[in-house]
C-alpha positions in Angstrom: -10.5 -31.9 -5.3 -11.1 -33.7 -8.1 -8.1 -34.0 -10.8 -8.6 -33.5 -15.2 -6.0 -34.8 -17.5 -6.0 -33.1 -20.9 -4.0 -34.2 -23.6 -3.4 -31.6 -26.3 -3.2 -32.9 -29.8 -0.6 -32.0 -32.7 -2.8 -29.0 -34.0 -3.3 -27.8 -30.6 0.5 -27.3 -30.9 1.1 -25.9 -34.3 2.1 -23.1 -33.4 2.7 -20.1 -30.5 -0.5 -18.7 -31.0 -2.2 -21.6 -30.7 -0.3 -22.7 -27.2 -1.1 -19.3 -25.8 -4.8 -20.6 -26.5 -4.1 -24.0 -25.0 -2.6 -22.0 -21.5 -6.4 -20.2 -21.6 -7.8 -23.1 -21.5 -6.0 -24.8 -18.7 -6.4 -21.7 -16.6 -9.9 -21.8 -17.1 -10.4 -24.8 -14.8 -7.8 -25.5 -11.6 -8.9 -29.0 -12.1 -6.7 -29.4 -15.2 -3.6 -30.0 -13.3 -1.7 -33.0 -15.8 -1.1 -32.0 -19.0 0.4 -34.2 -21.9 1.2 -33.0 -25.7 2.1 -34.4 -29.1 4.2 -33.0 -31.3 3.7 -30.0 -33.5 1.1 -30.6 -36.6 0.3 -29.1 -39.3 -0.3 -25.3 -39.0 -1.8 -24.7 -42.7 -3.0 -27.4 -45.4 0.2 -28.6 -47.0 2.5 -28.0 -44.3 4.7 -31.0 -42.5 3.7 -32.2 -39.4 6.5 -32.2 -36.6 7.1 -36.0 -36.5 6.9 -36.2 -40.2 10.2 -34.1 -40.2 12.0 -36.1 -37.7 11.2 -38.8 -39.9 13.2 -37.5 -42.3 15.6 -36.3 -40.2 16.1 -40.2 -39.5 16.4 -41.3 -42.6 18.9 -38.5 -43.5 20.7 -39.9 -40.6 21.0 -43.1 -42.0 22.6 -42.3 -45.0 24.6 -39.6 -44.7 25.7 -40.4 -41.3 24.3 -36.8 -40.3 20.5 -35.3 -40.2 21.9 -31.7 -39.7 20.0 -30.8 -43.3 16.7 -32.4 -42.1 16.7 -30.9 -38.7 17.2 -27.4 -40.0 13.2 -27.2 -40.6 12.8 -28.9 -37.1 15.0 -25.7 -35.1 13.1 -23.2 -37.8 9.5 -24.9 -36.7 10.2 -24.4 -32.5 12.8 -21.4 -32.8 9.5 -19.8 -34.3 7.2 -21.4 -31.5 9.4 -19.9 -29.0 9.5 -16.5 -30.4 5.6 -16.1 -31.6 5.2 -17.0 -27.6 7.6 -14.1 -25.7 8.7 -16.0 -23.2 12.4 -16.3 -22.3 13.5 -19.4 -23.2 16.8 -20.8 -24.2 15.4 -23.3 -26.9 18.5 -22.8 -29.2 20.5 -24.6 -26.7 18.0 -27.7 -26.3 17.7 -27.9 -30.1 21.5 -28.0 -30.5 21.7 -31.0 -27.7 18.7 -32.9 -29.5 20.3 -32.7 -32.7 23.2 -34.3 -30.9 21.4 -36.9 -29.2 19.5 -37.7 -32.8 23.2 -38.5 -34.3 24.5 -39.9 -31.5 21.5 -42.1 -30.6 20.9 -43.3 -34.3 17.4 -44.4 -33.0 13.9 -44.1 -34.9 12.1 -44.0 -32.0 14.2 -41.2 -30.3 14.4 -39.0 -32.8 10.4 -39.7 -33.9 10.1 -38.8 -29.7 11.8 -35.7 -30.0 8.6 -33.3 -31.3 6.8 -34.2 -28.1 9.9 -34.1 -26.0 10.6 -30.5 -27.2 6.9 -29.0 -27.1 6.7 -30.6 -23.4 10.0 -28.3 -22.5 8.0 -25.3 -24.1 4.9 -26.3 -22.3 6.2 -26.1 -19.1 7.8 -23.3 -19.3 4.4 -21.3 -21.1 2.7 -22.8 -18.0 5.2 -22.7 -15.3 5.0 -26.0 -14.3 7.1 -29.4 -14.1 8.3 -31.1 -16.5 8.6 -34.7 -16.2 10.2 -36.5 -19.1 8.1 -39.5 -20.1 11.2 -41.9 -20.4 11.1 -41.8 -16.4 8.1 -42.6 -15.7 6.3 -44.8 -18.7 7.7 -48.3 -19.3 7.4 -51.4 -21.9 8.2 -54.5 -20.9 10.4 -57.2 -23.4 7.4 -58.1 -25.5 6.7 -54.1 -25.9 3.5 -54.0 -24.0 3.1 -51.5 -21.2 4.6 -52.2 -17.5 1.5 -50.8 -16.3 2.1 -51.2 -12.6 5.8 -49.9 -12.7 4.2 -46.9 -15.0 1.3 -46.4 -13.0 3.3 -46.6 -9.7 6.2 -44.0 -11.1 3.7 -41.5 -12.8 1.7 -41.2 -9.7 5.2 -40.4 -7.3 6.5 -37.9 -10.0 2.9 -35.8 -10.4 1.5 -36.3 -7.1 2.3 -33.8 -5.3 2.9 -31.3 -7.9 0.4 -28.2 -8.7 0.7 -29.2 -12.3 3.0 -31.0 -14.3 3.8 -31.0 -18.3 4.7 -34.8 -20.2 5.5 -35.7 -23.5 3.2 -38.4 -25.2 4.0 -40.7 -27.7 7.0 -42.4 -26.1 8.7 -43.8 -22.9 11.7 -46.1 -21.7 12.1 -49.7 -23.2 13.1 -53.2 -21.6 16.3 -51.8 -23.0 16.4 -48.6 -21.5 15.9 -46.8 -24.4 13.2 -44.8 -25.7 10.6 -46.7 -27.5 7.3 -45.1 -29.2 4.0 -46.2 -29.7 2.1 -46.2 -32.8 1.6 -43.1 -34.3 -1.3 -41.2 -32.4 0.1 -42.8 -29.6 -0.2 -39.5 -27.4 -3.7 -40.3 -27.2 -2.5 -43.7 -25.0 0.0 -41.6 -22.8 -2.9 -39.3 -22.0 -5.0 -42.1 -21.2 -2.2 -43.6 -19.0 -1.4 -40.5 -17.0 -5.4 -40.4 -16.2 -5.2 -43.8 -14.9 -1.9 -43.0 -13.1 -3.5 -39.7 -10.7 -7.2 -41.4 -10.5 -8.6 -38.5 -12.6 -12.1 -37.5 -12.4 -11.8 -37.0 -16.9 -9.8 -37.4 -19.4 -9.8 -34.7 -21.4 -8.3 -35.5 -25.1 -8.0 -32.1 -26.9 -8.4 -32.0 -30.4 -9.6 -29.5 -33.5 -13.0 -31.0 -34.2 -15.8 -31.0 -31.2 -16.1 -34.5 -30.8 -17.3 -37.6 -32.7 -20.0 -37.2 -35.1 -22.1 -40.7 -36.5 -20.2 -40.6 -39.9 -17.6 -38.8 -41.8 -18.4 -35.4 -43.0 -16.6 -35.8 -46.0 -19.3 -38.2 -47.0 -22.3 -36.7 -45.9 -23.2 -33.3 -45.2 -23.0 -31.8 -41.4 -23.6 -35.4 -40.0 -25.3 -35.8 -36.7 -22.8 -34.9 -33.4 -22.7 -38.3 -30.6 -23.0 -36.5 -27.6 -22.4 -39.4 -25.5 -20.7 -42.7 -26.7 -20.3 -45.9 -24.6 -16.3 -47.2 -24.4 -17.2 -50.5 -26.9 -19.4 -48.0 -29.2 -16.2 -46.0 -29.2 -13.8 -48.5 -29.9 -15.7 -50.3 -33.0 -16.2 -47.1 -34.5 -12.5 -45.6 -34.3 -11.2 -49.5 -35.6 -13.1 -49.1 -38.4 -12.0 -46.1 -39.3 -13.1 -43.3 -37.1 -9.7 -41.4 -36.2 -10.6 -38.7 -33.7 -9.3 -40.6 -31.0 -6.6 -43.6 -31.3 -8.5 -46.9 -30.7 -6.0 -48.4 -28.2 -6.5 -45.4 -25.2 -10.1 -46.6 -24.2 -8.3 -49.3 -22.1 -5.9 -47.7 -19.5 -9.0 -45.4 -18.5 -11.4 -47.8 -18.9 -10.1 -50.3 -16.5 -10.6 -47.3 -13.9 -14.3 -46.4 -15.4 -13.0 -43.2 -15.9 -14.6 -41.0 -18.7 -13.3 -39.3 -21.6 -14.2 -36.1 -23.0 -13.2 -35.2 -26.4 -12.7 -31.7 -26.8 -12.4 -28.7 -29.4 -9.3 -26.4 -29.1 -10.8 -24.1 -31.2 -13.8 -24.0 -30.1 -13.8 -24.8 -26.7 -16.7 -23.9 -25.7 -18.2 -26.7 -27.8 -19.8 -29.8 -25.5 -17.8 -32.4 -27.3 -18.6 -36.1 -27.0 -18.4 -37.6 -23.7 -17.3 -41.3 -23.9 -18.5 -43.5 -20.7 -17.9 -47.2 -19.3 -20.7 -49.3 -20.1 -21.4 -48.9 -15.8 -21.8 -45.5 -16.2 -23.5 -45.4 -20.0 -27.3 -44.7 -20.4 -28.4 -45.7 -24.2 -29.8 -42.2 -25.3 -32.4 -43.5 -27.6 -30.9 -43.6 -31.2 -30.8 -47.1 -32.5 -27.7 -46.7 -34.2 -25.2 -44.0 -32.5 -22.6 -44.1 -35.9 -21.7 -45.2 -39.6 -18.0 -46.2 -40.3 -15.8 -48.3 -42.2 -12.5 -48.5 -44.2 -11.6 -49.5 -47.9 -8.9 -51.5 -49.2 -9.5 -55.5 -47.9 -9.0 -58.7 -49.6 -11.2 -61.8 -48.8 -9.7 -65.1 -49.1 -12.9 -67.7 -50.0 -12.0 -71.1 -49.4 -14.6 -73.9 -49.9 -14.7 -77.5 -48.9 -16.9 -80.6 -48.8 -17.7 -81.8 -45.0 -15.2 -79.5 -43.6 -17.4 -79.2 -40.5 -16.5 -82.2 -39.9 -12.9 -82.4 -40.3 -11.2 -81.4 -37.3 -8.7 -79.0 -37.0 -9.4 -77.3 -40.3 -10.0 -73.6 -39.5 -7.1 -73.8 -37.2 -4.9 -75.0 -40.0 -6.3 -72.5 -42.4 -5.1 -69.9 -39.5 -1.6 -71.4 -38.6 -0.8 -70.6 -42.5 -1.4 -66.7 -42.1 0.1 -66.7 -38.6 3.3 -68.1 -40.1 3.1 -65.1 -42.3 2.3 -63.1 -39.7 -0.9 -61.7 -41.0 -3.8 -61.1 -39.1 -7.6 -61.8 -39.9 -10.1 -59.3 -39.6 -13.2 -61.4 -40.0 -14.0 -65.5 -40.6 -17.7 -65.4 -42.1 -18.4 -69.2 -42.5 -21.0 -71.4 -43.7 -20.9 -75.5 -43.2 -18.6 -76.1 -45.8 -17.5 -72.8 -46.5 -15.3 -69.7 -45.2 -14.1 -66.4 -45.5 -10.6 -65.0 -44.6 -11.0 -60.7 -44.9 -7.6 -59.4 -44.7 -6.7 -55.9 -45.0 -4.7 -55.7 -48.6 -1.6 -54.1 -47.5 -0.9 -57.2 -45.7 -1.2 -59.1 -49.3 1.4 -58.3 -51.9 1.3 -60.3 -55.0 4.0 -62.5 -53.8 2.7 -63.4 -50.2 -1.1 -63.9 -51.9 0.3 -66.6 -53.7 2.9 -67.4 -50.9 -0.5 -68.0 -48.6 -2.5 -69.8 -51.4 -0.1 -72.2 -52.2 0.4 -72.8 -48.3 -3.1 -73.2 -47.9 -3.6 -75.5 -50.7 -1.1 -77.7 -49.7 -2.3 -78.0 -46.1 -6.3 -78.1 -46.1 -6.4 -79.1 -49.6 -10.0 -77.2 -50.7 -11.6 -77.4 -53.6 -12.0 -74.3 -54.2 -10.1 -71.2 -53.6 -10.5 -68.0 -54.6 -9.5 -64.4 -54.0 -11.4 -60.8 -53.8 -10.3 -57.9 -53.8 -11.0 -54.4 -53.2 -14.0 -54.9 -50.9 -14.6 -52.3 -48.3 -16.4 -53.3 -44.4 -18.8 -51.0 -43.3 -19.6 -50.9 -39.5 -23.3 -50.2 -38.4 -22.5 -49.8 -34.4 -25.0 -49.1 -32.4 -26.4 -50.0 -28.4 -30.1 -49.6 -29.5 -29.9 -52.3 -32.2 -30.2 -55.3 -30.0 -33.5 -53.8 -28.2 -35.1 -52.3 -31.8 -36.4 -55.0 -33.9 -36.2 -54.9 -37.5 -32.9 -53.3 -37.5 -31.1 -55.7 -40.2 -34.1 -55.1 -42.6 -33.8 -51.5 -42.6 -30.2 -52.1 -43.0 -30.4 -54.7 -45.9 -33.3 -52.4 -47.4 -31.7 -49.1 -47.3 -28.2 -51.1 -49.0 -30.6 -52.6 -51.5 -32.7 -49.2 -52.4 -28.7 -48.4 -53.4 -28.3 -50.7 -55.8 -25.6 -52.4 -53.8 -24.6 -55.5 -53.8 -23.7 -57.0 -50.5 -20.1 -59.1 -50.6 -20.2 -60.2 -47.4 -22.1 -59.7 -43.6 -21.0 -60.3 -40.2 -22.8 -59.6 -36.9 -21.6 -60.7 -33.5 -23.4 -62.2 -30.7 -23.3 -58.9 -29.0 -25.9 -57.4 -31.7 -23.3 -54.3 -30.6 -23.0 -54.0 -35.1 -23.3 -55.4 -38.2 -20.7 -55.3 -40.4 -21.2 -55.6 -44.6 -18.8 -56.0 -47.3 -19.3 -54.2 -50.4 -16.9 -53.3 -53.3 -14.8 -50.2 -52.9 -16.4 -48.2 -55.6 -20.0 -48.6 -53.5 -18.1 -47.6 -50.4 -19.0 -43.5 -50.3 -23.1 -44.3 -51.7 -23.2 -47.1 -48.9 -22.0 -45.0 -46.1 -24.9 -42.5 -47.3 -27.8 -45.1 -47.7 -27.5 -46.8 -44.3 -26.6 -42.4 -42.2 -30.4 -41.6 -44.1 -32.2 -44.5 -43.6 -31.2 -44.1 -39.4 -30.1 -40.8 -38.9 -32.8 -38.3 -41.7 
């Protein structure tokens, strides 16, 4: 029989009720059998995700030595779970080790782990199945990347012969044997992980919207739904600032060509979007499949007689930020020109002129300037290598606007094009190029 691994995100778990929805949907299909959670999110506009309060109870921690004030809204949050649920479970006594542990441990990590860690417990009890604690069978390695084939390898002997099992998402065990977390969202990578582990037929990420749709509806009305999305569709859309599904969980499953499905708690009924490796993908006609993009970079112009001839320049240019640790998000360049875009928040006043002066002094331009508040725009699209004309309708629809263009980039792939425009023209740009390929 073939095997589904949903993962169930933080409003999935806000709250009793909700979870008592979440055990419908797993009993609806005996091919769920692997189920991993987040924490707790946010059960009502203004109300404090789960992790956000462990947070605090962190930095409580830190300067009082205690985070028994903080943690107080962390019991009240799964004390309430527990009780809107019925179930007979001693959660009082798990919550008073935690808050232990959380002391004790003086860890970020941990204590950020412990909303997933405690929803798991409550999950498996809901569901009556196993629960396996993710800091047994999820490693890093030194440098913090995954030990996929230890992970893999463990996952696979703690599920396997289970009728279902429960895990935590968003951490597991460090080189140093303690817990370490991804990046936030990171449940989205467990899920993906645990699929890859049990060889499942889907990946089923759980959400509260059904699916991706080709722009953000906060920008124009009831955008079109992507019913089916190819993995590098998928991943240059969520980078650019489509956040349904964290970018970095395409690649456990995609190694495997194993398929996601992204998925409506609320509505589950709902098709969703159904995500595909490029072996399994059929282009369903649309020349572009989605609009996104992000605010807030800073482009670094640098200009230079014959610097196409002078070797060793970019890579100079490059060693500079790398010292700094910053990292480049597009090089536009002409013969004697080039373009560093940078998102801002890696540029405060004093590294900016930090990395000028650097730059100056070891490529010597003669000219170099800064600009700021540009936002990139991402055009994505399988259709638009095969549909000529596609840059013109682009460039027209921008210009009909009355946008100026700061900057474009397009890869060899012709997979998107990507356009700088100023921050203020971000919202009208997003709409010009959704109604000149989508109405």
């Amino acid at each position: 029989m073939s095997v589904k691994v949903c993962k169930f995100g933080g409003t999935s778990m806000a709250d009793g009720n909700v979870i008592n929805s979440v055990k419908k949907i797993i009993e609806s299909d005996k091919e769920r059998k692997y189920i991993v959670v987040s924490a707790p999110g946010k059960r009502y506009s203004g109300d404090i995700k789960v992790t956000d309060l462990l947070y605090n109870c962190h930095s409580e921690l830190l300067k009082e030595g205690t985070c028994k004030n903080s943690f107080a809204a962390v019991r009240a949050r799964f004390v309430s779970i527990v009780k809107e649920l019925v179930i007979n479970f001693d959660i009082g006594s798990i919550l008073d080790e935690t808050q232990k542990e959380i002391d004790d441990k003086k860890s970020e990590d941990f204590t950020a782990s412990r909303g997933e860690y405690l929803c798991a417990r409550i999950v498996a009890e809901v569901l009556n199945a196993k629960f396996v604690d993710a800091k047994d069978v999820m490693f890093f390695k030194e440098n913090g990347s995954l030990d996929g084939e230890k992970t893999y390898r463990a996952i696979s002997f703690a599920v396997g012969s289970e009728e279902m099992a429960v895990l935590p998402g968003f951490y597991g065990k460090g080189f140093n044997g303690e817990v370490k977390t991804f990046s936030r969202g990171g449940s989205d990578i467990s899920g993906a992980i645990v699929a890859r582990a049990v060889n499942a037929s889907v990946y089923e990420n759980w959400t509260d919207v059904s699916g991706f749709l080709a722009c953000d509806p906060r920008i124009v009305d009831s955008p079109k739904a992507i019913r089916n999305i190819s993995y590098k569709e998928l991943r240059e859309l969520s980078y650019m600032g489509a956040n349904v599904l964290h970018s970095d969980s395409i690649f456990p499953v995609r190694k495997a060509n194993i398929p996601i499905r992204i998925k409506n708690t609320f509505l589950p009924e709902d098709e969703g979007t159904l995500i595909l490796p490029s072996s399994r993908y059929v282009h369903g006609g649309n020349v572009v499949t989605g609009v996104s993009g992000k605010k807030n970079f800073t482009v670094i112009f640098i200009e230079k007689s014959h610097m196409n001839s002078e070797v060793g320049f970019i890579s100079k240019v490059l060693a500079v930020l790398a010292e700094e640790g910053i990292s480049v998000e597009h090089i536009p360049s002409g013969i004697d020109t080039m373009s560093l875009v940078i998102e801002s928040c890696q540029l405060p006043e004093t590294t900016l002129s930090r990395v000028l002066e650097e730059i100056n002094t070891s490529v010597q331009p003669d000219i170099i300037r800064v600009i700021e508040n540009i936002a990139l725009i991402a055009t994505v699209g399988h259709g638009m290598s095969s549909s000529v004309g596609t840059s013109a309708r682009l460039f027209n629809a921008i210009a009909a606007a009355n946008i100026n263009i700061k900057m474009i980039d397009q890869g060899s792939s012709e997979l998107n094009i990507i356009v700088g425009v100023k921050n203020d023209d971000y919202e009208k740009c997003i709409r010009a190029i959704y109604g000149e390929f989508f109405r």
